[in-house]
C-alpha positions in Angstrom: 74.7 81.8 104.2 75.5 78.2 104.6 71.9 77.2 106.2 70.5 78.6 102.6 72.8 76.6 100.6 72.1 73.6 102.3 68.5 74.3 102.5 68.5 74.9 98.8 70.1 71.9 98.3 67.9 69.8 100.5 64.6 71.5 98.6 66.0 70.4 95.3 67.0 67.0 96.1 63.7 66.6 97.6 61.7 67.9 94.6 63.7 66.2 91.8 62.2 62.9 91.7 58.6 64.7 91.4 59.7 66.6 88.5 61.0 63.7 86.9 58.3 61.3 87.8 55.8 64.0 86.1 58.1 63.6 83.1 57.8 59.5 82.9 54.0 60.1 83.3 54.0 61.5 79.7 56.0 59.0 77.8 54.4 56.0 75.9 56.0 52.7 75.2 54.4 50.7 72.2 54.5 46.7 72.4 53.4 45.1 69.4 51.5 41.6 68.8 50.1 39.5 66.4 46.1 39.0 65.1 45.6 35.5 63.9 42.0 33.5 62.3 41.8 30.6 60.7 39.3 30.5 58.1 37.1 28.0 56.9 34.8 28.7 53.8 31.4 27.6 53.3 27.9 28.3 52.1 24.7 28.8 53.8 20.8 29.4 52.8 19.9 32.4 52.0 16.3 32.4 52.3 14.5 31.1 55.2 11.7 29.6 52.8 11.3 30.0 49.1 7.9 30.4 47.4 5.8 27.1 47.0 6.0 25.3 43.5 1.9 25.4 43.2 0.6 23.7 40.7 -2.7 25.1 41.8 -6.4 23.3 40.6 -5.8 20.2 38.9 -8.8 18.4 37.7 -8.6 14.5 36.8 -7.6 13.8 33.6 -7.4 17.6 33.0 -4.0 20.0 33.2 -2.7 21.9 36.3 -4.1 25.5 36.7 0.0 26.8 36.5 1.8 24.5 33.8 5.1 26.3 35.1 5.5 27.5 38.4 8.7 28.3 39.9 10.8 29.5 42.9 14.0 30.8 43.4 16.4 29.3 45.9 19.7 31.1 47.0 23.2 30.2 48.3 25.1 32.9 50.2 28.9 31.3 49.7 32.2 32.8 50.9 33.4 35.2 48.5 35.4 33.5 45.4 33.7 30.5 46.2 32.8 27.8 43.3 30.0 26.2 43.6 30.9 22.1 42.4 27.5 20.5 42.0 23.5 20.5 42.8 21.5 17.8 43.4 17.3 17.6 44.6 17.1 14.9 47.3 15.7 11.2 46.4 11.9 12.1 48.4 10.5 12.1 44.7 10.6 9.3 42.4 13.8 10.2 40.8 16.4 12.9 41.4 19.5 13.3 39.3 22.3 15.5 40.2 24.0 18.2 38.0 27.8 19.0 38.2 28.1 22.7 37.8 27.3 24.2 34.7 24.8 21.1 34.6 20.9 21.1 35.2 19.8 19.3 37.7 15.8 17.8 37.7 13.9 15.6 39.7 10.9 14.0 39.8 8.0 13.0 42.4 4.5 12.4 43.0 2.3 14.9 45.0 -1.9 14.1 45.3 -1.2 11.2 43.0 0.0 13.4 40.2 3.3 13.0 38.8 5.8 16.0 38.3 9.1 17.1 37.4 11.5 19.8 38.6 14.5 21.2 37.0 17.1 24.0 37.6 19.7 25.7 35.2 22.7 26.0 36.5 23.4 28.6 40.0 24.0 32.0 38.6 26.0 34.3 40.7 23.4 37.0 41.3 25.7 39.2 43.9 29.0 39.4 44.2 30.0 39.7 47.7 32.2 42.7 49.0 35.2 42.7 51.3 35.3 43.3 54.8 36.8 47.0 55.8 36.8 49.2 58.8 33.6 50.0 58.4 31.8 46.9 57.0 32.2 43.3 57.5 31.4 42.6 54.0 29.1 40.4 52.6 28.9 36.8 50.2 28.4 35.9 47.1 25.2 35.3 46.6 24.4 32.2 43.9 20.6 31.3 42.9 19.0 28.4 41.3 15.1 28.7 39.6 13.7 26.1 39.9 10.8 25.2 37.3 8.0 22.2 37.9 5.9 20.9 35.1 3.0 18.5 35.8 1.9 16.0 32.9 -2.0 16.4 32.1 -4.3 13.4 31.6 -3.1 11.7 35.1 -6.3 10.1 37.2 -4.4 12.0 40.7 -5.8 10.6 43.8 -8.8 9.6 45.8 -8.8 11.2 50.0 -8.8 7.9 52.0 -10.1 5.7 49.5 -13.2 7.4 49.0 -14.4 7.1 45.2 -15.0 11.3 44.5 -13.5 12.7 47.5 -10.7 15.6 46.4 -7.1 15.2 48.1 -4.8 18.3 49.1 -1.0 17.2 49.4 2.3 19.0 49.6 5.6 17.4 49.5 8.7 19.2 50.7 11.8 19.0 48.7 15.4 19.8 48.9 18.1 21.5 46.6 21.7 20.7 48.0 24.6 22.6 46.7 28.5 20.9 47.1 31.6 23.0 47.1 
């Protein structure tokens, strides 16, 4: 009877550990830690290329085909953003910026004909939504029409000097928001 003790014993002491390893396999220990950004708002185009301002035919001494042609050019802005100023760049004649709630214009010369542009102040047209688990959210979205006028009765240009010849020109411009 002794031999069955001791073998008992030895069976037991030799299974234990298993039994309580299989036990520390199950049990989960949480470590916590900390998620960190720093954030830097901004603003960015929101369309690759707005619509040309085409003042279409414009025959000398006449008016421009489109007395008013316009094109709308968007901001996307972090949300909550303000939007300070806008300003057209100087590749025209004259630019003048606008502090918000202002109107900026501008003016330049394109095929020898004289124009203006002007904006109303950015409207927020969408306001952006917050990032959840399922979305990353998007921006405010802030957009500026901008209006040209052409003056008629202007002579406009000759193609290389050539007396008669007809001249196609473009000009690029820019709008510049600051925040």
């Amino acid at each position: 009877m002794k031999f069955r003790t001791f073998t008992s014993v030895v069976i037991a002491a030799i299974l234990a550990p298993t039994v309580y390893a299989t036990a520390a396999i199950g049990a989960t220990v949480p470590q916590t830690f900390t998620v960190s950004t720093t954030f830097t708002p901004g603003c960015v185009t929101n369309n690759a290329a707005p619509s040309t301002i085409d003042f279409g035919a414009y025959t000398a001494y006449g008016t421009a085909a489109n007395t008013a042609p316009t094109t709308t050019v968007s901001f996307k802005c972090s949300r909550a953003f303000t939007i300070v100023s806008a300003v057209f760049d100087t590749s025209g004649t004259v630019a003048s910026s606008g502090a918000a709630g202002a109107n900026p214009t501008a003016g330049g010369v394109v095929a020898g004909l004289q124009y203006t542009l002007a904006t109303a102040a950015g409207v927020k047209s969408t306001t952006g939504t917050a990032a959840s688990a399922t979305s990353t959210g998007t921006g405010d979205v802030f957009s500026y029409v901008v209006t040209g006028t052409m003056a008629g009765g202007q002579a406009g240009c000759t193609n290389a000097g050539n007396s008669g010849d007809s001249c196609t020109a473009t000009q690029t411009r820019t709008l510049t928001v600051s925040y």
